[in-house]
LUMBATI-492441 format. One line per field, with one value per atom (N, C-alpha, C): residue number from 0; y, x, z; atom name. Coordinates in steps of 0.2 Angstrom, whole numbers, plus 5000, padded with zeros to 4 digits. Atoms other than C-alpha are relative to their C-alpha. Layout:
residues N
pos: c(NUM/...)
y: c(Y/...)
x: c(X/...)
z: c(Z/...)
site: c(CA/...)
end
This chain:
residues 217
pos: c(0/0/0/1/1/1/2/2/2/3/3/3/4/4/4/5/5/5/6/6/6/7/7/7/8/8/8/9/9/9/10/10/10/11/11/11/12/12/12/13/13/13/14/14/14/15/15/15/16/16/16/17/17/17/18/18/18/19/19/19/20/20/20/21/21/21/22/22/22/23/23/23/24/24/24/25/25/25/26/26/26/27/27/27/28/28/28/29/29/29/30/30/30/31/31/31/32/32/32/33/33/33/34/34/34/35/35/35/36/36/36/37/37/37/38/38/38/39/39/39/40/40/40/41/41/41/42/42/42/43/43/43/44/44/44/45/45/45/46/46/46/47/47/47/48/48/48/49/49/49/50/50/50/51/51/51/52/52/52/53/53/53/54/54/54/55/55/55/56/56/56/57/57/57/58/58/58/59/59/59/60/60/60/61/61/61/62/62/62/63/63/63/64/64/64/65/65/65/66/66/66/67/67/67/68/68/68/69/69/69/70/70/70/71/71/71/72/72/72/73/73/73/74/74/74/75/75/75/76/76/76/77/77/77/78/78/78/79/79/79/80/80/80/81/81/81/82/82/82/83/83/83/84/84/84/85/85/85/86/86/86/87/87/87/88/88/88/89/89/89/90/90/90/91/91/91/92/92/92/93/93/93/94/94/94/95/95/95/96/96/96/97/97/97/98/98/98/99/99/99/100/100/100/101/101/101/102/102/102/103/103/103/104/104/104/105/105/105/106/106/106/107/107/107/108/108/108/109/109/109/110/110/110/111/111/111/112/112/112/113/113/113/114/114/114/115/115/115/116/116/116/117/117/117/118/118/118/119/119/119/120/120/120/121/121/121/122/122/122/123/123/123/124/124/124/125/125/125/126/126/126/127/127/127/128/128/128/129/129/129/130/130/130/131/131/131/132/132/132/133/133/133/134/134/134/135/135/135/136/136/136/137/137/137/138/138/138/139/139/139/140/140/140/141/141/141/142/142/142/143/143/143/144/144/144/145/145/145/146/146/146/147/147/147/148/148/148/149/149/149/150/150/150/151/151/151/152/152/152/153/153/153/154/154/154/155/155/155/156/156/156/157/157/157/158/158/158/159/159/159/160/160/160/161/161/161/162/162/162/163/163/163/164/164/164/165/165/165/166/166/166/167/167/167/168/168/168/169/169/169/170/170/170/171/171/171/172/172/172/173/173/173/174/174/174/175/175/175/176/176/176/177/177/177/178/178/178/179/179/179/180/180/180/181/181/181/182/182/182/183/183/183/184/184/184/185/185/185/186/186/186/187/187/187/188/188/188/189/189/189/190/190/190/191/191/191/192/192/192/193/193/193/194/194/194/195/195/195/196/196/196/197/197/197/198/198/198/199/199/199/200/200/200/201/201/201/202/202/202/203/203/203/204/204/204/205/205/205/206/206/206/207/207/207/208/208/208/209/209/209/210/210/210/211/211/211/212/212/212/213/213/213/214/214/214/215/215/215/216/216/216)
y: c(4994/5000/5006/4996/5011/5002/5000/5007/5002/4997/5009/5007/4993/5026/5004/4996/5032/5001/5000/5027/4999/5000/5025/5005/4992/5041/5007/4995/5054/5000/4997/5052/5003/4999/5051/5009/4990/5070/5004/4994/5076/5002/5000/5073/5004/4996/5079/5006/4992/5096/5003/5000/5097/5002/5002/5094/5005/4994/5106/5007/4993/5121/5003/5000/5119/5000/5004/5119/4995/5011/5101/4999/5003/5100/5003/4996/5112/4992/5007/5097/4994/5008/5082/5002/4998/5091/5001/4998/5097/4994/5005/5084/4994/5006/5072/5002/4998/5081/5000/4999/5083/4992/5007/5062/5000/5002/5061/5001/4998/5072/5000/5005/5065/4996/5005/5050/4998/4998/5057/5001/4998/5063/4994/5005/5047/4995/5004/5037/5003/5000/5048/5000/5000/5046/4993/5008/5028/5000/5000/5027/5004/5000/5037/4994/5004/5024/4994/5009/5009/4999/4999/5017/4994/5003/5006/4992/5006/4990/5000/5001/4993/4993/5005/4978/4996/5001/4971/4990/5006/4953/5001/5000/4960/5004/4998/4965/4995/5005/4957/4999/5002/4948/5007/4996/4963/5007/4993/4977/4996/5003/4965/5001/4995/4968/5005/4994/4984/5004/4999/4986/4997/5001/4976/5004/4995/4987/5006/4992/5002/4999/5004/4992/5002/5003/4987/5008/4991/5009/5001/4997/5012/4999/5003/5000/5004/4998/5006/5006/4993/5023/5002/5000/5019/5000/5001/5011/5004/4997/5024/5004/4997/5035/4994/5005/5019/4998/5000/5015/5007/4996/5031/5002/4998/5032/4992/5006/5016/5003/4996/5025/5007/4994/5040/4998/5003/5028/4998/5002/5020/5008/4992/5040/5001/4997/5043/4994/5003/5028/5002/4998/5031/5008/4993/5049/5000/5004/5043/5006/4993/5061/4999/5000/5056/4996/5005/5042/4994/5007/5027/4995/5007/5010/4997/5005/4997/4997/5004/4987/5004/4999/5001/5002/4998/5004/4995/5007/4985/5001/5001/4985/5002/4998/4998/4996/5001/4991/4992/5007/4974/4999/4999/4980/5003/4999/4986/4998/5005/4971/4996/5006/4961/5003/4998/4972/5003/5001/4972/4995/5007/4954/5000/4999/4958/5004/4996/4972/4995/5002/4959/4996/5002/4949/5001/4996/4961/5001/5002/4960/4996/5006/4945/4995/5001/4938/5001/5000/4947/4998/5002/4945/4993/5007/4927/4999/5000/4929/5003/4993/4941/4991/5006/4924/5001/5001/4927/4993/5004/4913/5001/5001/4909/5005/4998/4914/5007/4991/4933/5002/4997/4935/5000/4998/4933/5006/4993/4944/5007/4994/4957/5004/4997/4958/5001/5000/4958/5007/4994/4972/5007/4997/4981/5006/4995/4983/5001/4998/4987/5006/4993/5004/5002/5000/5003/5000/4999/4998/5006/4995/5010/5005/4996/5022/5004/5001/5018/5001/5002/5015/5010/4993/5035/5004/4995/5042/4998/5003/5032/5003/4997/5040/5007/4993/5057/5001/4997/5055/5007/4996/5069/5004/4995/5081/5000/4999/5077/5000/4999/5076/5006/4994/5097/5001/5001/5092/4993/5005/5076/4998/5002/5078/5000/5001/5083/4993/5006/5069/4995/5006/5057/5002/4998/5064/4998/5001/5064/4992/5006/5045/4997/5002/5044/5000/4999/5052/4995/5001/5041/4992/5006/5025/5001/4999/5030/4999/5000/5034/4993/5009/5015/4997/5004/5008/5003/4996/5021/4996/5001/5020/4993/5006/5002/4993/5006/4989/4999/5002/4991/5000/5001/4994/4993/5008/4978/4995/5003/4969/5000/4999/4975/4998/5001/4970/4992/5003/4956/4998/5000/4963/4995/5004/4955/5004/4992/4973/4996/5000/4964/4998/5002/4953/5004/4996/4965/5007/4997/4977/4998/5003/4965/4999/5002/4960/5008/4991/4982/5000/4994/4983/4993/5003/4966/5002/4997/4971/5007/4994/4989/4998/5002/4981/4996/5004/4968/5005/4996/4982/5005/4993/4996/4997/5001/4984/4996/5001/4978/5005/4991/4998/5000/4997/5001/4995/5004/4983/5000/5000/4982/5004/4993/5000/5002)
x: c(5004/5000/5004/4993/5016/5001/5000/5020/4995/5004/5007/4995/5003/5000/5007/4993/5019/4997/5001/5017/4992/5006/5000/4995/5003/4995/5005/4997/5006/5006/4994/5018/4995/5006/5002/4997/5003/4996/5005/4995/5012/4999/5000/5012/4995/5006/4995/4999/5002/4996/5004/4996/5011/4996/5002/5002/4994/5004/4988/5002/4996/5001/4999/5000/4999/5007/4993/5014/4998/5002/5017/4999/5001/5019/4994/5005/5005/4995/5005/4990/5003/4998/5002/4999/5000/5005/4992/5006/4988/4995/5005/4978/5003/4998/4990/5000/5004/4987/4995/5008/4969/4999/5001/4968/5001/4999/4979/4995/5005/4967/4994/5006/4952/4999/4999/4956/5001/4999/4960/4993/5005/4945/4994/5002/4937/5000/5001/4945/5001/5001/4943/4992/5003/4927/4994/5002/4925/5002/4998/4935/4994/5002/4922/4992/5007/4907/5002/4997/4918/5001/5000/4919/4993/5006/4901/5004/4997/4912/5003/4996/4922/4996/5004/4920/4991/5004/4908/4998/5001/4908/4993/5003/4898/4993/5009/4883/4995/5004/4869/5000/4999/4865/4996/5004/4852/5006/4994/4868/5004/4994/4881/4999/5005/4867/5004/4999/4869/5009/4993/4888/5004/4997/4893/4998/5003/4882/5002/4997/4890/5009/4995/4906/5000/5003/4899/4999/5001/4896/5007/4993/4913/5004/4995/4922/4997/5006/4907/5006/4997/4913/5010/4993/4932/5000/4999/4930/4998/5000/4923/5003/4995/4938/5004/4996/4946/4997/5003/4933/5001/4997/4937/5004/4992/4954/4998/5000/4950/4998/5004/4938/5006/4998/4948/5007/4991/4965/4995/5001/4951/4998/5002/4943/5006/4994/4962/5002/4997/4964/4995/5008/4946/5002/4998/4952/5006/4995/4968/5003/4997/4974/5005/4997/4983/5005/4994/4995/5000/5004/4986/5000/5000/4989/4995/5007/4975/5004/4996/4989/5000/5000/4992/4993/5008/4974/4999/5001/4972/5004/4995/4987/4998/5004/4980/4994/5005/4963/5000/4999/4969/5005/4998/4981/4995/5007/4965/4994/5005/4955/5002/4997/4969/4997/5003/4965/4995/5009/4948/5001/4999/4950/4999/5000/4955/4994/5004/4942/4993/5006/4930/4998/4999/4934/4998/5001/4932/4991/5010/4912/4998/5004/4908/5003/4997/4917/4995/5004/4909/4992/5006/4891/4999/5002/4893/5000/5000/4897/4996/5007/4881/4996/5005/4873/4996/5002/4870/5002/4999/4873/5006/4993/4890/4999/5002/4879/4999/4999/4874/5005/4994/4889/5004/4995/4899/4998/5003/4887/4998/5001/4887/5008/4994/4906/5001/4999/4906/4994/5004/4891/5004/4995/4903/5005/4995/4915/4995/5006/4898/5002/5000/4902/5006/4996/4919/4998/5000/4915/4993/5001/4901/5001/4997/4910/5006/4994/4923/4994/5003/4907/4998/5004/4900/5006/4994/4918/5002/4997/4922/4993/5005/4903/5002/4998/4910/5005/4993/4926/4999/5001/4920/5001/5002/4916/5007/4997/4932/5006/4991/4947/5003/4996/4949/5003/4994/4955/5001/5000/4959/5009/4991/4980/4997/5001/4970/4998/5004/4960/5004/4994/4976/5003/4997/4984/4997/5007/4970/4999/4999/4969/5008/4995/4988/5001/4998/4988/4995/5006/4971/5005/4997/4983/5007/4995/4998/4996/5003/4987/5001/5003/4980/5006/4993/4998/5004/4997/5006/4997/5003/4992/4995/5004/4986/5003/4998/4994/5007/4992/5013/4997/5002/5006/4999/5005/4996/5007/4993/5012/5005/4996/5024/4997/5002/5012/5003/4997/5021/5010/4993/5038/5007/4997/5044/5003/5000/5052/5005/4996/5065/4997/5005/5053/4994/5005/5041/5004/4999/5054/5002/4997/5060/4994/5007/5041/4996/5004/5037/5005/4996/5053/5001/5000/5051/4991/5006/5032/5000/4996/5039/5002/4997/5049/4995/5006/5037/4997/5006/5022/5005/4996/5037/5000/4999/5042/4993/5006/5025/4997/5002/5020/5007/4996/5036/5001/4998/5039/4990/5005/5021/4994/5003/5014/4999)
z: c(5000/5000/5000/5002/5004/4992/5006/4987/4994/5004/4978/5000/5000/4985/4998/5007/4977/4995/5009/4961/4997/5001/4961/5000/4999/4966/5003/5002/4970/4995/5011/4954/4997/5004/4945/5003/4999/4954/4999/5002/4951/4994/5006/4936/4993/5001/4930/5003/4995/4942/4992/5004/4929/4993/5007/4914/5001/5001/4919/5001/5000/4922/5007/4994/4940/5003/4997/4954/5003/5000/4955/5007/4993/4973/5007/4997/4979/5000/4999/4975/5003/4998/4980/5006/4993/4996/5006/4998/5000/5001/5001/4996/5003/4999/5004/5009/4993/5022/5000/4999/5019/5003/4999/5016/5008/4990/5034/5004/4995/5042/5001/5001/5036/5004/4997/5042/5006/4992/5059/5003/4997/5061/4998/5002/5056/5004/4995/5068/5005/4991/5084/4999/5000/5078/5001/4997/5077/5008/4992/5094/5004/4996/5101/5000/5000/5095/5002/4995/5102/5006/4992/5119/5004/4998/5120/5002/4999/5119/5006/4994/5134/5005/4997/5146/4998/5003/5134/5006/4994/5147/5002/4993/5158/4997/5006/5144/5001/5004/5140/4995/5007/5125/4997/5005/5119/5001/5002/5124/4998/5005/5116/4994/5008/5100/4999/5001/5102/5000/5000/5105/4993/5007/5091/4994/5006/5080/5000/4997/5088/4993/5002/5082/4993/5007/5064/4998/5003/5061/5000/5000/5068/4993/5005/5054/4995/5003/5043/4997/5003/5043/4999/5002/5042/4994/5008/5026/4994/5007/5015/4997/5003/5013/4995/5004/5007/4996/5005/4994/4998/5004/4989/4996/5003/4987/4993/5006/4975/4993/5003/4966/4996/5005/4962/4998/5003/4956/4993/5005/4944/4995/5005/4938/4997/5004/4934/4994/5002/4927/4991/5006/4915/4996/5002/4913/4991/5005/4903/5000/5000/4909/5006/4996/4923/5003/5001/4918/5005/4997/4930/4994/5003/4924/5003/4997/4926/5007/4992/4935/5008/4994/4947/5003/4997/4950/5003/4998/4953/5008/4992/4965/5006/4994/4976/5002/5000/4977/5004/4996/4982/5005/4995/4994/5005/4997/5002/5003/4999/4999/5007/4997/5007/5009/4992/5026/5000/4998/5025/5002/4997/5030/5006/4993/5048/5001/4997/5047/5001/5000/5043/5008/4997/5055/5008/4994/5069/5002/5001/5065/5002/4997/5064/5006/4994/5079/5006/4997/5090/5001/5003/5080/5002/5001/5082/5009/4994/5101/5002/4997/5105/4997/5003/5096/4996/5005/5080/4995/5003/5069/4996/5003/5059/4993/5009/5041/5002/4999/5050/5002/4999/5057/4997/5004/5043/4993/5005/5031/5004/4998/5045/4998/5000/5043/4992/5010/5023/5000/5000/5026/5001/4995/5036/4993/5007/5020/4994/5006/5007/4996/5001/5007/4997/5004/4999/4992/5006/4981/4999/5003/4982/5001/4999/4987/4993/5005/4973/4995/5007/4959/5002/5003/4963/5000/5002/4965/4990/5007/4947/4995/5006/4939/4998/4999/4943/4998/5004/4933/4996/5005/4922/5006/4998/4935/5007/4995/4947/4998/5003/4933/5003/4998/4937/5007/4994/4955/5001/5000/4951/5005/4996/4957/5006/4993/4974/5005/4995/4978/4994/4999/4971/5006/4994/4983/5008/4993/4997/4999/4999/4994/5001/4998/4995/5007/4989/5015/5003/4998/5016/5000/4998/5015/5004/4997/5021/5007/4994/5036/5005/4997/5038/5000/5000/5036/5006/4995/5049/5007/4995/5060/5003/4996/5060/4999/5002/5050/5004/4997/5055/5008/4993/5073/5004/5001/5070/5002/5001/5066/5004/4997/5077/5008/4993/5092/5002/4998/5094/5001/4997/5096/4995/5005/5079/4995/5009/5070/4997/5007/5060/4995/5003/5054/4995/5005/5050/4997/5002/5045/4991/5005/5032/4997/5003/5026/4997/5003/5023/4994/5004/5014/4991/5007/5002/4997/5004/4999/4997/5003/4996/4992/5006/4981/4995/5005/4975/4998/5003/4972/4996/5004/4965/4993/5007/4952/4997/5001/4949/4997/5006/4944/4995/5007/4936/4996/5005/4926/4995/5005/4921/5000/5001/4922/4993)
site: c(N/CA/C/N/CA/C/N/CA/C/N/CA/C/N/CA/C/N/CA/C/N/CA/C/N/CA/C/N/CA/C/N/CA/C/N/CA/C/N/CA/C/N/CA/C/N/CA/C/N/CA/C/N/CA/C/N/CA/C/N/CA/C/N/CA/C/N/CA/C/N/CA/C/N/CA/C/N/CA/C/N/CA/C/N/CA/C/N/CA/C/N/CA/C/N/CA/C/N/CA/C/N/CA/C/N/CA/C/N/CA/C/N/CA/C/N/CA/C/N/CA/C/N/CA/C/N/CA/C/N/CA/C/N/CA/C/N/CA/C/N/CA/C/N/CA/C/N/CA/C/N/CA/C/N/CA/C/N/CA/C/N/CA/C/N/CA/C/N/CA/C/N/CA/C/N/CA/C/N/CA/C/N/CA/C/N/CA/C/N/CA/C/N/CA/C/N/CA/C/N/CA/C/N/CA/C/N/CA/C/N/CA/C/N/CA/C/N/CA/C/N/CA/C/N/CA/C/N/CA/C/N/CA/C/N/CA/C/N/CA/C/N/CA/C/N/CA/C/N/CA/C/N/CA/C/N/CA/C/N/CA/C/N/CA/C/N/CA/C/N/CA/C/N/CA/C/N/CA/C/N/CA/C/N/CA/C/N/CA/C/N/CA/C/N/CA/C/N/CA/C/N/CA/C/N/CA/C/N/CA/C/N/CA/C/N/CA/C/N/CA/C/N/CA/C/N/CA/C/N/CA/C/N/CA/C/N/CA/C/N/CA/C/N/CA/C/N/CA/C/N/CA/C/N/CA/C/N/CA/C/N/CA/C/N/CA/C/N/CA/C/N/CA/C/N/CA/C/N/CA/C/N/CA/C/N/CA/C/N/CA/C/N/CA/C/N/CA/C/N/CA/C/N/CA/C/N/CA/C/N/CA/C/N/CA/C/N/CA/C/N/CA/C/N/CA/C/N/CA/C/N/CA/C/N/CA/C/N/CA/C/N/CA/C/N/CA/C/N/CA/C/N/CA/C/N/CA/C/N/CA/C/N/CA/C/N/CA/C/N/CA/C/N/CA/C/N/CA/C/N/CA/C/N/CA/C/N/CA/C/N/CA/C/N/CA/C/N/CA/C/N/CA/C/N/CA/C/N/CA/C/N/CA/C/N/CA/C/N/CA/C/N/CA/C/N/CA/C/N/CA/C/N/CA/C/N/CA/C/N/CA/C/N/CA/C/N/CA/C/N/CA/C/N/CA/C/N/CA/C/N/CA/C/N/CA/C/N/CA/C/N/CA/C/N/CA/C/N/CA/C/N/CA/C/N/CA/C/N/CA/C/N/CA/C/N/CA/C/N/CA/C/N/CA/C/N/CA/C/N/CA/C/N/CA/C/N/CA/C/N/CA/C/N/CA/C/N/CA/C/N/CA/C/N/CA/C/N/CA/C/N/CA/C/N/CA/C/N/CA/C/N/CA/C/N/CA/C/N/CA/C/N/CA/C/N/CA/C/N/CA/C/N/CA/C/N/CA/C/N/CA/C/N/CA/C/N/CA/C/N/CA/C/N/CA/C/N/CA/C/N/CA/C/N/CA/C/N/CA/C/N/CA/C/N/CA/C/N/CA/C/N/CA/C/N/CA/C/N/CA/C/N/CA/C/N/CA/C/N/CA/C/N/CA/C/N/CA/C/N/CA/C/N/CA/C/N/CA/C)
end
């Protein structure tokens, strides 16, 4: 994700700011702090809809409902900057003005896919523990990420209408990953006190997705 929010999105807003007669680093920059702070504000706002879970033990089944559901909003609204960011890698890619490869549209997109998985997981889990069934609690946690592709399908109808700040919002999805990799994944990984490990698995997935955009961009 590293990777493909470079070459995926800030080359590509560079490049394009360039090409509209724009300062190049004005939209990378800008739109690559808006993303971070987005996102900031995203999740002090899940954190505070998950304060409901605290010693969730000691609930009932009809506030463990209610707690997971608290839960099931928080991820909710995580995930739609991140159907976003997907969304405006494919509008650039549809554009054909912004120098987006299908490959690297894909790359992001399934770097994405790939962590949802744990997000899913974070759903149904509890869902199944409140006692719902294996089958709702697994399509609550797939509910949960819905809001992604459409996110991505009404950012991608709006190609026409979002080309003229289109280096903005590359950019704005580039801080909008960075973010979730800073602030969750490496986190993630490192909670068991494994950094060469996990320094060495950033810096071989770093290289995979680089030549991946540049061998078959």
């Amino acid at each position: 994700m590293i990777a493909a929010s470079v070459w995926s999105l800030l080359i590509p807003s560079i490049e394009m700011a360039e090409s509209q007669g724009k300062i190049a680093w004005i939209p990378a920059s800008a739109g690559f702090m808006i993303g971070v702070g987005i996102l900031i504000l995203v999740n002090k706002l899940a954190e505070k809809i998950e304060i409901n879970n605290n010693n969730n033990d000691k609930l009932t089944i009809k506030e463990k409902v209610k707690s997971t559901t608290m839960l099931m909003l928080a991820v909710t609204l995580h995930n739609i900057p991140e159907g976003m960011a997907v969304g405006v890698a494919f509008a650039g890619l549809f554009s054909q003005s912004a120098g987006i490869t299908f490959t690297e549209a894909f790359a992001l997109a399934l770097g994405i896919a790939i962590q949802n998985i744990p997000e899913g997981a974070i759903i149904s889990m509890p869902l199944h523990s409140s006692g719902k069934s294996k089958l709702k609690a697994f399509s609550g946690g797939t509910l949960s990420g819905i809001v992604e592709p459409i996110g991505a399908l009404i950012t991608i109808m709006l190609t026409k209408i979002v080309v003229p700040i289109l280096p903005y919002l590359l950019a704005f999805a580039a801080g909008a990953m960075i973010y979730v990799v800073a602030s969750e994944l490496i986190p993630e990984a490192q909670s068991d006190k494994k950094s060469n490990l996990v320094t060495i698995g950033v810096a071989i997935g770093f290289v995979i997705m680089m030549l991946l955009d540049v061998a078959l961009g």
